[in-house]
C-alpha positions as CSV (number, residue, x, y, z in Angstrom):
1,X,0.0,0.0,0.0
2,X,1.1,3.4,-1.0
3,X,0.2,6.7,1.0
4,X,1.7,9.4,-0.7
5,X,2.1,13.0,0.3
6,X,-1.1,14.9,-0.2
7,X,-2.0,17.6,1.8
8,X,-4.0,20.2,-0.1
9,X,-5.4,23.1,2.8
10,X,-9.0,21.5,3.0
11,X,-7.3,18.7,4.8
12,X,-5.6,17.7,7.8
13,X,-1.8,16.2,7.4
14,X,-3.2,13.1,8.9
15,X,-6.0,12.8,6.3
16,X,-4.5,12.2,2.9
17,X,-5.5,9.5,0.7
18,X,-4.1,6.3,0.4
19,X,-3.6,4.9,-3.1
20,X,-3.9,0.8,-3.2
21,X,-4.7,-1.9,-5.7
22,X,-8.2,-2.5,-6.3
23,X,-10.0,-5.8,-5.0
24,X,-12.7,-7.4,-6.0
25,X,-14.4,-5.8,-2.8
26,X,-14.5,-3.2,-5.0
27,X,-16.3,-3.8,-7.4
28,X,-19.5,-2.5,-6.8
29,X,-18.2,1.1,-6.2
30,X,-16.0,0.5,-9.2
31,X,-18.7,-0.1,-11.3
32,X,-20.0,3.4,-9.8
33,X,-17.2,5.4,-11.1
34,X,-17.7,3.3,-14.8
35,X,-20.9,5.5,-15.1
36,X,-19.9,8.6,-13.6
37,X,-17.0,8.4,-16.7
38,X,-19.7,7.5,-19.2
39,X,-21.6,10.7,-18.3
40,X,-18.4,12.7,-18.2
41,X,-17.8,11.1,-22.1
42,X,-21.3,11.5,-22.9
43,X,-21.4,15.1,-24.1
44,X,-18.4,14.3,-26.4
45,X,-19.5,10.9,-27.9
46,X,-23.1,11.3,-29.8
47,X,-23.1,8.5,-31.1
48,X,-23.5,6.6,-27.5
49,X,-26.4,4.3,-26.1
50,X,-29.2,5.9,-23.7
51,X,-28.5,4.1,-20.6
52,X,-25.7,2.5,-18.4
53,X,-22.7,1.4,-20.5
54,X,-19.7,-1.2,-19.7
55,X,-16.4,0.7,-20.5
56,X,-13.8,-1.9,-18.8
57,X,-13.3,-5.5,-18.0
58,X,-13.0,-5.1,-14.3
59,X,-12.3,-8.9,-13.7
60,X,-9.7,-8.9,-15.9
61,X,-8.6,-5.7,-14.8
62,X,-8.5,-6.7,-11.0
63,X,-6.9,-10.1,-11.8
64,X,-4.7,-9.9,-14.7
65,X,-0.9,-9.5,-14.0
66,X,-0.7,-7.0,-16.9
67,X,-2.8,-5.0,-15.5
68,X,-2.9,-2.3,-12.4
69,X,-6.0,-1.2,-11.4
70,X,-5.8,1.6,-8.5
71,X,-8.4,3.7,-5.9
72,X,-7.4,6.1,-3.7
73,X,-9.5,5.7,-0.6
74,X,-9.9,8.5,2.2
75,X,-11.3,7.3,5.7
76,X,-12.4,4.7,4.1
77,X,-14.3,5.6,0.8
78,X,-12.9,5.6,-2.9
79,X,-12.5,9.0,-4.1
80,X,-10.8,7.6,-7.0
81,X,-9.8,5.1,-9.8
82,X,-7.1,4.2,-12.4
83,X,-5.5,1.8,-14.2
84,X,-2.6,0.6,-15.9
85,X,-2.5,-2.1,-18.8
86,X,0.3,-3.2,-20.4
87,X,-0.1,-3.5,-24.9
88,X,1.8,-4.4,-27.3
89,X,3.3,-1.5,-29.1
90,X,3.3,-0.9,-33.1
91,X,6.0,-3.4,-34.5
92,X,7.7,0.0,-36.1
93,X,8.3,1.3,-32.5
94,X,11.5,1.4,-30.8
95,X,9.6,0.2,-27.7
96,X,8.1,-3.5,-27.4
97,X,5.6,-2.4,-24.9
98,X,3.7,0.4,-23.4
99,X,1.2,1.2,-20.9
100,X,-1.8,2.4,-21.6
101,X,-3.8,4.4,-19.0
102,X,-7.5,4.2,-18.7
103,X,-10.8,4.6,-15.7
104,X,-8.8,7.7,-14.5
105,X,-11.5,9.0,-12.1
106,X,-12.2,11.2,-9.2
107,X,-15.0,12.0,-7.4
108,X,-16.7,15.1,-8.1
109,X,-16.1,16.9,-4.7
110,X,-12.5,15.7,-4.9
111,X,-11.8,17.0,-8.3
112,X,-8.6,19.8,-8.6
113,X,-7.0,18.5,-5.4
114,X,-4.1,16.7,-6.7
115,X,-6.1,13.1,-6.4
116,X,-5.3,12.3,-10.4
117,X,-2.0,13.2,-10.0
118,X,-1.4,10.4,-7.3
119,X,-3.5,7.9,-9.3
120,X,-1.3,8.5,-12.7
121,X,2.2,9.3,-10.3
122,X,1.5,5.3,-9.0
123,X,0.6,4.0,-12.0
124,X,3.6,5.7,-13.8
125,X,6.0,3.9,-11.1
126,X,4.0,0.0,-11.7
127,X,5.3,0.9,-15.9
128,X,8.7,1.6,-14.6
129,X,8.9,-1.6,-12.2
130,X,7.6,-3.6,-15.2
131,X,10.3,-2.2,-17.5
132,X,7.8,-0.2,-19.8
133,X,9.0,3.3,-21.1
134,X,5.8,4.8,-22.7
135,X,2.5,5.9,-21.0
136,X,-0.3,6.4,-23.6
137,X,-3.7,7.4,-22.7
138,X,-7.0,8.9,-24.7
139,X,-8.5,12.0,-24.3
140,X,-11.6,13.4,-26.0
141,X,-10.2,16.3,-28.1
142,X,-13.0,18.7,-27.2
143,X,-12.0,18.0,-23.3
144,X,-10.2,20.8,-23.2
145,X,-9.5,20.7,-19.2
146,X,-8.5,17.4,-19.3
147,X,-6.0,18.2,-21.6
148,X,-4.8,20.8,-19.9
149,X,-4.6,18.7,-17.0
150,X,-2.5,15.9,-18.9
151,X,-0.8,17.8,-20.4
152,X,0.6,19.7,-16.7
153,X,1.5,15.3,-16.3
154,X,3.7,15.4,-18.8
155,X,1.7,14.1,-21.6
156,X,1.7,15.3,-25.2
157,X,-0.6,15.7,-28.1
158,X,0.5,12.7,-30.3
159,X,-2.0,11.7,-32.5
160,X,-6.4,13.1,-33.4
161,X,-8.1,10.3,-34.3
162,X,-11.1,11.7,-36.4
163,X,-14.3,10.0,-37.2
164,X,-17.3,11.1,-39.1
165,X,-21.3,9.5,-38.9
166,X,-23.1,8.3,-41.9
């Protein structure tokens, strides 16, 4: 278990969040935080479903040892999510592997307090321990704040994928 050093003024020193792996204990406020990402996504995708929508493989997520699924919990409630999976990368790469992140979440109230940055700062050291030297992740390229925000990470604008209905 990883505490790390959060102590934004709202807070007490002795009540930062503790970043963990995820259990399958849980799951059910996992699967929480898979809708409150569908809504935050639904403005920018319209071509979703109405309704509830499965994003991840949280079995396979919680289980699978290429895989590092993370909440941060504060006296004893998730405030947050993340995880880690390890892909192949593009044969024409000079890296075999990378990570890719996804279910990067934080409860509303908990939002601008540094919580992401502990998620992704963990998740960043599971790549390293595993030898991987590239972190990718998607971003909606209309979510301009979370851009912003990934970009203060370290992360750059690589690649727009476009799309168009018919």
């Amino acid at each position: 278990m990883i505490r790390t050093e959060w102590i934004p003024s709202a807070y007490a020193e002795n009540n930062s969040p503790i970043i963990r792996k995820a259990t399958l204990d849980d799951k059910p406020t996992l699967l929480q935080f898979e809708q409150g990402v569908v809504e935050a996504e639904r403005p920018f995708t319209p071509e979703m479903k109405d309704g509830p929508q499965q994003y991840y493989d949280l079995d396979w997520l919680l289980t699978s040892p290429d895989a590092h699924l993370v909440v941060a919990e504060l006296n004893g409630e998730l405030i947050a999510s993340g995880y880690a999976r390890i892909d192949k990368s593009k044969p024409y790469l000079s890296h075999a592997e990378e990570a890719y992140l996804g279910f990067m979440y934080v409860v509303p109230q908990y939002r601008g307090k540094g919580v992401n940055r502990l998620v992704i700062d963990t998740l960043k050291q599971w790549a390293i321990a595993r030898n991987i030297t590239e972190l990718r992740l998607e971003v909606y390229s209309e979510n301009e704040s979370a851009i912003r925000a990934y970009e203060k990470f370290g992360f750059k604008l690589y690649l727009l994928q476009m799309r168009m209905g018919l």
